[in-house]
C-alpha positions as CSV (number, residue, x, y, z in Angstrom):
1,X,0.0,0.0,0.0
2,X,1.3,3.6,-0.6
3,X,1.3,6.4,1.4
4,X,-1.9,7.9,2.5
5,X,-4.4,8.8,0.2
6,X,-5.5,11.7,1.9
7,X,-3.2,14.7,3.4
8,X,-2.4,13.9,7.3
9,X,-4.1,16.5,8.1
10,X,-7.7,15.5,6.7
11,X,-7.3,12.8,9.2
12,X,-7.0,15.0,12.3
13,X,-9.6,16.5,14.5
14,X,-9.7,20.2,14.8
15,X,-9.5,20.5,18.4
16,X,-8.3,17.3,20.6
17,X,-9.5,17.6,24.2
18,X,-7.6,16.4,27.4
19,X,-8.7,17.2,30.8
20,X,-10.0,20.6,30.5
21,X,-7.5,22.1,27.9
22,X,-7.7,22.4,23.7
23,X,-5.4,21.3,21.9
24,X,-4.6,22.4,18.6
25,X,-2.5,19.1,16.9
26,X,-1.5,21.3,14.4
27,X,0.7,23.3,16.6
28,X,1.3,20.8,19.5
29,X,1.8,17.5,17.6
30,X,4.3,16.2,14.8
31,X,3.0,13.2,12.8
32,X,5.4,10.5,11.4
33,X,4.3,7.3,9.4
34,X,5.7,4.3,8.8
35,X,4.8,1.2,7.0
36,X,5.8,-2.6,8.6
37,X,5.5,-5.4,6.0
38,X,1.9,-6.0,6.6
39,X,1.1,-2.9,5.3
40,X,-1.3,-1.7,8.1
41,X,-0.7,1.6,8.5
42,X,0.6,2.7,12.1
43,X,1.5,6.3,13.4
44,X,3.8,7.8,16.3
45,X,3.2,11.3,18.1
46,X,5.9,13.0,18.5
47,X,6.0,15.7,21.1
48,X,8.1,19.0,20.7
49,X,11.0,19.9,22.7
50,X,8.5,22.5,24.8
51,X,6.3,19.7,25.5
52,X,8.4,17.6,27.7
53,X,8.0,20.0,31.2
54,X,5.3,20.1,34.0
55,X,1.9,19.9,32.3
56,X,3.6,18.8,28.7
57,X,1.5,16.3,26.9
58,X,5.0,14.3,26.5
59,X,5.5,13.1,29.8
60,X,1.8,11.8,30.4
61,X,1.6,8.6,32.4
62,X,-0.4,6.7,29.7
63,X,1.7,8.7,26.5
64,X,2.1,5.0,25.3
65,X,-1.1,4.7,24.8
66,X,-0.6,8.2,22.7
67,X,2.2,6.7,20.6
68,X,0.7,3.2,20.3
69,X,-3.1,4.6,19.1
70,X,-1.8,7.8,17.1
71,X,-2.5,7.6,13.6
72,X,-3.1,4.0,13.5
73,X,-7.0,4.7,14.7
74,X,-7.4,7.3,12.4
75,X,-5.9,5.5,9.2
76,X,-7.7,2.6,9.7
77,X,-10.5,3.0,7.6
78,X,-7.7,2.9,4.7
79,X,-6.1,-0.1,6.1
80,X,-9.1,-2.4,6.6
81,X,-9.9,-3.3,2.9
82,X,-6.2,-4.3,2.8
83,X,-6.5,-6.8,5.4
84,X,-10.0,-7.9,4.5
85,X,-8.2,-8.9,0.9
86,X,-5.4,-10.1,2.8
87,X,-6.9,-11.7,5.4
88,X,-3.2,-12.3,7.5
89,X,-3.7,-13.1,11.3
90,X,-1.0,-9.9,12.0
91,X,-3.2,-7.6,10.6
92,X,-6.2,-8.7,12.3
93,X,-4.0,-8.5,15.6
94,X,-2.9,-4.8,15.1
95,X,-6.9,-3.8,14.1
96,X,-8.1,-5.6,17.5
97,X,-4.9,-4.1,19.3
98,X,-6.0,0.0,18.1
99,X,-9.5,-0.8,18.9
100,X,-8.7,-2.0,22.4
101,X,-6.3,0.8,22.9
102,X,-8.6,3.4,21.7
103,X,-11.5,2.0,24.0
104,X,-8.9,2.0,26.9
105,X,-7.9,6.0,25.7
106,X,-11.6,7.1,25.7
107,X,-12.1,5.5,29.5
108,X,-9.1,7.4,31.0
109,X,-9.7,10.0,29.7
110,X,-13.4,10.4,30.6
111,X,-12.5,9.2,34.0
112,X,-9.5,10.4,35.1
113,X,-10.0,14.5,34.0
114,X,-7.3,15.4,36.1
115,X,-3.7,14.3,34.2
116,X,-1.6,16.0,36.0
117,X,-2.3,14.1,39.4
118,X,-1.1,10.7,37.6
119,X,1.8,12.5,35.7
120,X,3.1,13.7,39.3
121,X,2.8,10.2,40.7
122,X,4.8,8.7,38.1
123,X,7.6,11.4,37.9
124,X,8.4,13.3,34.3
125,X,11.1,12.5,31.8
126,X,14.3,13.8,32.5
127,X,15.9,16.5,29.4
128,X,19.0,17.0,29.3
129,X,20.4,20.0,26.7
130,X,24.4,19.4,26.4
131,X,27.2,20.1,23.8
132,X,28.3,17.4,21.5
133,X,30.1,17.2,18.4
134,X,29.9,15.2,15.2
135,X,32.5,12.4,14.9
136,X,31.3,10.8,11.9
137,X,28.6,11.6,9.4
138,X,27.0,8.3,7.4
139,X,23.9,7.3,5.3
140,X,22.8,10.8,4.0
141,X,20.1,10.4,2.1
142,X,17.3,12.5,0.8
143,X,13.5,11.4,2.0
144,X,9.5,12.5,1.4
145,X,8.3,13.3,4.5
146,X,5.8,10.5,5.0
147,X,2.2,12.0,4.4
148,X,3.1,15.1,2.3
149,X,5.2,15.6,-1.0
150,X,7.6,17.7,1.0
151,X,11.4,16.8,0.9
152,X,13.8,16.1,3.4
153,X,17.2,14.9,4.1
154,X,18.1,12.2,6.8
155,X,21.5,11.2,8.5
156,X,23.3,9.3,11.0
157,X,25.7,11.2,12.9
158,X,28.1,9.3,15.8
159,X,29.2,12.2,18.0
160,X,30.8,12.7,21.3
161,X,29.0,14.6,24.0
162,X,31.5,17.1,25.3
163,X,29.7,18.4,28.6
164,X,27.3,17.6,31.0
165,X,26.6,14.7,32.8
166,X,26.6,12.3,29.8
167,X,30.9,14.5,28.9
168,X,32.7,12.1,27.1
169,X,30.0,9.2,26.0
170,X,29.9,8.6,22.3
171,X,26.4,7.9,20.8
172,X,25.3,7.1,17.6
173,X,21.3,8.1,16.2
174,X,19.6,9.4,13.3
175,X,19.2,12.7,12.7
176,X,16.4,14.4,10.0
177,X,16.8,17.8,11.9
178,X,19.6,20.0,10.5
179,X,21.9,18.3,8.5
180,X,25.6,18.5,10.7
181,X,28.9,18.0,9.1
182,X,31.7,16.2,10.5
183,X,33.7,17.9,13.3
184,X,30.6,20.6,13.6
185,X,29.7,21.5,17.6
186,X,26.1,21.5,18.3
187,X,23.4,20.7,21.3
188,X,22.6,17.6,21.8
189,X,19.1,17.3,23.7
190,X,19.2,13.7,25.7
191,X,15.4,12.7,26.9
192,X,15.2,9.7,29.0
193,X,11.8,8.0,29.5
194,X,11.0,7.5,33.1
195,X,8.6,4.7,32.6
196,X,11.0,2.0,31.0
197,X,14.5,4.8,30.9
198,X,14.6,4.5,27.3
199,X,17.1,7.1,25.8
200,X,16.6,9.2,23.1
201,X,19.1,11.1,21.5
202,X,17.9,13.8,19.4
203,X,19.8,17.4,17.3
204,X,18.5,20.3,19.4
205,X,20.1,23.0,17.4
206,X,23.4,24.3,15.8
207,X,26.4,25.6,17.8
208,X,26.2,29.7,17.5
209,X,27.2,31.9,20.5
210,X,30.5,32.2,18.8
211,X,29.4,33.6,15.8
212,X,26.9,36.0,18.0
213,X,30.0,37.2,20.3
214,X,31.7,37.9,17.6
215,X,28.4,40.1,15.4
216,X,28.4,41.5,19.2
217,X,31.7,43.0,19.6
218,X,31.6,44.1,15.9
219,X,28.8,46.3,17.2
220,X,30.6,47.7,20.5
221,X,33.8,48.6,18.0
222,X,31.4,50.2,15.4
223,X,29.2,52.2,18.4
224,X,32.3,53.6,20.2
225,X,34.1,54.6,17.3
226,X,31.3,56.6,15.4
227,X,29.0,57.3,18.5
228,X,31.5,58.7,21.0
229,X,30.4,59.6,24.4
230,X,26.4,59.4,23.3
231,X,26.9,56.1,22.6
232,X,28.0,54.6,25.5
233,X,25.1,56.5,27.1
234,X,22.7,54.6,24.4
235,X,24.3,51.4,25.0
236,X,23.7,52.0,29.2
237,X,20.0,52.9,28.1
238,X,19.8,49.4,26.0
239,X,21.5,48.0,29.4
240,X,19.0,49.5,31.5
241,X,15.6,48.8,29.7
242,X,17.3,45.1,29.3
243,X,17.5,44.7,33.4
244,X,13.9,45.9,33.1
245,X,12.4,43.6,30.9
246,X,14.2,40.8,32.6
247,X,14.1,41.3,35.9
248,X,10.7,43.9,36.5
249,X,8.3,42.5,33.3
250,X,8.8,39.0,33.0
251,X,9.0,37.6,36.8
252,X,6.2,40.2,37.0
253,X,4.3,38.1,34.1
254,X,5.0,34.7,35.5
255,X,4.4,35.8,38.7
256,X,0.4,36.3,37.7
257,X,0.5,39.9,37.6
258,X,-1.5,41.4,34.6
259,X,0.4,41.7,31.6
260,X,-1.6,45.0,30.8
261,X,-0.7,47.0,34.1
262,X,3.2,45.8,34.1
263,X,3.5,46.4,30.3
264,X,2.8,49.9,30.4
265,X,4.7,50.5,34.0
266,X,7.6,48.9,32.6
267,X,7.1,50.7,29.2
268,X,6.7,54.0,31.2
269,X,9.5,53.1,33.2
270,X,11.8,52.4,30.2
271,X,11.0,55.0,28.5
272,X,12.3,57.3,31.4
273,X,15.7,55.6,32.6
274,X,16.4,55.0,28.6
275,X,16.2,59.4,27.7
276,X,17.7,60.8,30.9
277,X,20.8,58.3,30.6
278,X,21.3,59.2,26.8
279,X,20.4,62.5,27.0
280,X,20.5,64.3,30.2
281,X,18.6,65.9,32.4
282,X,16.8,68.6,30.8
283,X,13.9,70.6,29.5
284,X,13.8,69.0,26.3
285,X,14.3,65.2,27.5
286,X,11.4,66.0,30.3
287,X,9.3,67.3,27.2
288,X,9.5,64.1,25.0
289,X,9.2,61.9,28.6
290,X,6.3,63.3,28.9
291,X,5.1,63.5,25.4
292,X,6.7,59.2,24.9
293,X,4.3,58.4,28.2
294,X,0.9,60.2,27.3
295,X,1.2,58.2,24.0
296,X,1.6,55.0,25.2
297,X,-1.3,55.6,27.6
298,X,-3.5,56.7,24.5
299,X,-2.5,53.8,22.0
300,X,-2.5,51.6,25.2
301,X,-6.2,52.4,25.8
302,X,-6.6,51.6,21.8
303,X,-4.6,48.2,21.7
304,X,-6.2,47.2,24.9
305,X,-10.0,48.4,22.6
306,X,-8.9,46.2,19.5
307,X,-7.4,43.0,21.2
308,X,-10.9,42.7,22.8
309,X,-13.2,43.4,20.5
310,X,-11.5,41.3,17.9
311,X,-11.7,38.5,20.4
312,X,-7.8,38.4,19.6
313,X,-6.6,35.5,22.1
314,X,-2.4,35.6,21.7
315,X,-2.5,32.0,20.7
316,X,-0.6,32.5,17.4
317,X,2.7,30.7,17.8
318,X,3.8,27.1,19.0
319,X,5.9,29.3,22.1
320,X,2.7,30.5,23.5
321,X,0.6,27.2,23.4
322,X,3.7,25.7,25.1
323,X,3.9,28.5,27.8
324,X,0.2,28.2,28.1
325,X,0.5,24.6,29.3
326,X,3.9,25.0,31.2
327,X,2.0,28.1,33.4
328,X,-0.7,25.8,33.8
329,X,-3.0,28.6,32.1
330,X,-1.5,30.8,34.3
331,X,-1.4,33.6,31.9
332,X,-3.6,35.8,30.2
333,X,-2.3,35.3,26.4
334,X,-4.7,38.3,25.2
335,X,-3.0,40.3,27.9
336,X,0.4,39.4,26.9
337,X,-0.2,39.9,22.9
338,X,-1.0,43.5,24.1
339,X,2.1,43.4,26.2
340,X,4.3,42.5,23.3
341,X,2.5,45.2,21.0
342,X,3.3,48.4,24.0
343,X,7.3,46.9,23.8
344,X,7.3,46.9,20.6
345,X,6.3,50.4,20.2
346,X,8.8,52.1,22.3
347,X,12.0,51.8,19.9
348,X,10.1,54.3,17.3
349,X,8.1,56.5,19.9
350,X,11.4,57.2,21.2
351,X,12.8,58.1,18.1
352,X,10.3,60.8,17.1
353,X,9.6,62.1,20.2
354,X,13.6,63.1,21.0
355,X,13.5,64.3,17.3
356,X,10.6,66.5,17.8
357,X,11.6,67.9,21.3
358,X,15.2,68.9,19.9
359,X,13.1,70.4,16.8
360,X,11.6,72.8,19.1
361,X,14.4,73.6,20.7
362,X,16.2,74.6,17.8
363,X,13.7,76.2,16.5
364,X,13.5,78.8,19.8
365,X,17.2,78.7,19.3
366,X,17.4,80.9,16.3
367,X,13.7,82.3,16.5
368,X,13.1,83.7,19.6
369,X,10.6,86.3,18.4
370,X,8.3,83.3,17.4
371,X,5.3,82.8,19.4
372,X,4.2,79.6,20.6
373,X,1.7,78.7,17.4
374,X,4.3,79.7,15.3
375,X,7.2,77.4,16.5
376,X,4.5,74.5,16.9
377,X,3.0,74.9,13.1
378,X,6.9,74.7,12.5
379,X,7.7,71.8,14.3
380,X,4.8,69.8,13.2
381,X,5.8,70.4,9.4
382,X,8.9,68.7,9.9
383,X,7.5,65.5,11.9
384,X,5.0,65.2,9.3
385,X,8.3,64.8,7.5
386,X,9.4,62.5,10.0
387,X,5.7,60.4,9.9
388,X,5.9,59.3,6.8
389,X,9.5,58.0,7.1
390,X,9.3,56.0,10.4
391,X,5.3,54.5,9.4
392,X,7.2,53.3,6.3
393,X,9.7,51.9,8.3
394,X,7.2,50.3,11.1
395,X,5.6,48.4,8.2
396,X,8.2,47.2,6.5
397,X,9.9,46.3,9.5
398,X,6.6,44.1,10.5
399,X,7.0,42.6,7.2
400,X,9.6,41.4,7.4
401,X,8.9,39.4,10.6
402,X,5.9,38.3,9.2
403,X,7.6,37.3,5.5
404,X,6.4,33.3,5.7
405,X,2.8,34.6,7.0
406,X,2.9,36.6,3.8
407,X,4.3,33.9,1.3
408,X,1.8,31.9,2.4
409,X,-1.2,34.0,1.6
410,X,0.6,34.9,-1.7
411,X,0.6,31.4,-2.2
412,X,-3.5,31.5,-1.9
413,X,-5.4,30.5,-5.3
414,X,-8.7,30.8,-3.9
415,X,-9.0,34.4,-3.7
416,X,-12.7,33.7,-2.7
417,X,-11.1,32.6,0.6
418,X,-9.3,35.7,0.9
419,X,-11.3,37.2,3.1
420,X,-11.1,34.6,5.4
421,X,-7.6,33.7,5.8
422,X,-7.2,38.1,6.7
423,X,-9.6,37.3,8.7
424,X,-7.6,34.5,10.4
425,X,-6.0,36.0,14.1
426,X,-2.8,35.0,12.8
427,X,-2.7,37.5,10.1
428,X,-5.1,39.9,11.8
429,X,-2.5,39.9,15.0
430,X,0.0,41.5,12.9
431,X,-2.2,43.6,11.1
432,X,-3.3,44.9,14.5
433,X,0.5,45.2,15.6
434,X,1.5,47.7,12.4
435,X,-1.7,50.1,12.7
436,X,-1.3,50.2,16.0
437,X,1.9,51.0,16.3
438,X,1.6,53.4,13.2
439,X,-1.1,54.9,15.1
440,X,1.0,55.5,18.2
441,X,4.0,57.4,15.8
442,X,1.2,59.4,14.8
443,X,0.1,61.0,17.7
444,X,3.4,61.3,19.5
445,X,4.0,64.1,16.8
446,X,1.5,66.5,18.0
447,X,1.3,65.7,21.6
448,X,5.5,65.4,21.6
449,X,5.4,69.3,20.0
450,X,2.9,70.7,21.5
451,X,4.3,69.8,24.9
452,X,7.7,70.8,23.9
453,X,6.8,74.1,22.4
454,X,5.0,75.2,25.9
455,X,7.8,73.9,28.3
456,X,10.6,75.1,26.6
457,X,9.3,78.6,24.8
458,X,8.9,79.1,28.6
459,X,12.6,79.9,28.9
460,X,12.6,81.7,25.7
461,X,12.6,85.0,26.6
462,X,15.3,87.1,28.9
463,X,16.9,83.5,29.8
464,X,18.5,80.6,28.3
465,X,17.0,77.5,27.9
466,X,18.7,74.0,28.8
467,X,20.4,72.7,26.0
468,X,20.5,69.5,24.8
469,X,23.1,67.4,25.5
470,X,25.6,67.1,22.2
């Protein structure tokens, strides 16, 4: 018999229920298919990396049942005229064994709701993430994913772990991940099953810090050189709003605090420390402080409007499922989409609103005589200048984030099903992300210069002004 006749996904339910949680097997689950000799067509589920933690779907007590029932249930509609024809006493074994399994599935499930309190009992798999390197590459060959017409490549690698607990074993397994080369360093990722202590050796992912310490001392060289004195003050800003995010926003987050309130404190908070460290203490930083803050509050009120009313849920990437079940549904995803879009939008609100402060001041600078309307109509025509640069740049930037998103509806034939693939959150979340953000660059212009041009046309006449910090 050949593959399947039907994609693997026709074969799948929507939504797969366990306990009290939906699961999407799309984004939790990997399929693979194989063929034994009696062509009866078997599956494994494969959980992701993610998965394998407290409240991970890989490490429930009965995931045997998972791995043994699978696909084989769901293909066996195909398999059955193939071993009514051939009648063999192994194929009427495996049928009876999914049936029983699948019975057995529906009964735990139904009676025992509460997985966690028989995953705790039995203990979890133990993970283990360690260095390795490849001794010996063999049997590279190209494959078809089973189920789909997509290629891939397959290898066995023999490598040599070179830290950890396991430093110094040699271990040989096959890898269809990325394809290593001989004497290449990578992560190993070393799962061992508590129920029978099965190991499984698997590629995590490619050896890279070196190549980022070196992009990252490029960048120090390049910063000091050409940005002097008010670079080092950026780089202590990037420092500082780092600590913040680390150490105030995301233990605040986990912690069960809302993501709403913390995102626009720590926002608020970074937008402060970030200007007075790069550009002093003055009239002109307190202006665009002020002007940065009132505009997050605004777009904050907006963002916090649209990710409600477009019942947007956060739930468009495999990270956030798999934070989802690791917090236990600790954490408001809709809360922490609007999180991520108030971060997001301080890089450019910082941008315009410095560059629209040190406008007014240099307008009062050489116009003193100018009245307050005057230097403001001024100031506005050039960050109308400065709008339609930066929302350029917002959207591309987006873009370019969001490039396989796009390739994909490119890729759409259908254009009566247009409508509803925009319509889908995945593509409507970063549609919200770009106006939104756009939004918030527009209206830091005029509340950035009109705050500006009273504060510091203040100082304007008889005295001097502060200065901006060169």
């Amino acid at each position: 018999m050949s593959a399947l006749a039907t994609p693997v996904a026709s074969t799948l339910p929507d939504r797969l229920m366990v306990g009290q949680r939906t699961l999407n097997p799309f984004i939790l689950v990997r399929i693979q298919v194989w063929q034994p000799k009696n062509e009866v067509m078997r599956g494994r589920l494969g959980f992701e990396q993610g998965m394998g933690r407290k409240g991970g779907l890989a490490s429930l007590p009965w995931r045997k049942l998972f791995k043994t029932v699978g696909f084989e249930s769901a293909a066996l509609k195909e398999a059955s005229s193939e071993c009514s024809k051939s009648g063999s006493k192994s194929c009427i074994v495996s049928k009876m064994k999914s049936t029983f399994l699948a019975f057995g599935l529906l009964i735990a499930m139904v009676f025992l709701p509460n997985l966690s309190y028989a995953q705790n009992e039995l203990g979890q798999d133990t993970i283990l993430v360690e260095k390795a390197k490849v001794l010996e590459v063999s049997e590279e060959k190209d494959i078809i994913i089973p189920g789909t017409d997509t290629p891939g490549k397959t290898q066995k690698l023999k490598v040599e772990v070179l830290d950890g607990p396991d430093t110094g074993k040699i271990v040989e397994f096959e890898n269809d991940f990325t394809q290593l080369k001989k004497g290449e360093v990578f992560y190993i990722r070393h799962a061992i099953n508590t129920l029978d202590g099965t190991d499984y050796w698997t590629v995590s992912d490619v050896y890279r810090l070196d190549i980022l310490i070196a992009l990252g001392a490029v960048f120090l060289v390049l910063l000091i050189v050409f940005g002097g004195i008010q670079g080092v003050r950026g780089l202590a800003s990037l420092l500082g709003s780092l600590v913040l995010i680390f150490f105030v926003l995301l233990p605040g987050i986990l912690s069960g605090y809302s993501p709403i309130l913390i995102s626009i404190g720590v926002a608020s908070l970074i937008i402060i420390v970030g200007s007075y460290i790069t550009h002093g203490f003055n009239k002109t930083t307190t202006a665009a402080v002020v002007g940065m803050i009132i505009t997050v509050i605004v777009t904050g009120i907006a963002a916090y409007i649209v990710v409600k009313a477009g019942h947007l849920t956060g739930f468009t990437s495999e990270e956030n499922v798999y934070l989802n079940f690791n917090t236990q549904g600790g954490i408001n995803m809709a809360g922490l989409l609007f999180g991520g879009i108030m971060i997001g939008l301080l890089g450019v609100l910082y941008d315009i609103a410095i560059g629209q402060a040190i406008a007014v001041e240099e307008l009062l600078s050489v116009g003193k005589h100018m009245t307050r309307i005057e230097i403001y109509k001024r100031a506005i025509r050039i960050g109308r200048e400065h709008i339609g640069a930066l929302v350029n740049t917002l959207a591309i930037a987006y873009v370019g984030v969001a490039l396989p998103l796009l390739l994909l509806v490119h890729q759409t034939t259908n254009m009566s099903n247009f409508g509803s693939l925009i319509n889908g959150e995945m593509f409507a979340t970063e549609v919200v992300r770009i106006l939104i953000g756009s939004i918030g660059l527009i209206l830091c212009v005029p509340i950035t210069t009109f705050i500006a041009s009273y504060v510091l046309s203040k100082d304007s006449k008889g005295t001097s002004h502060s200065s901006h910090t060169a």
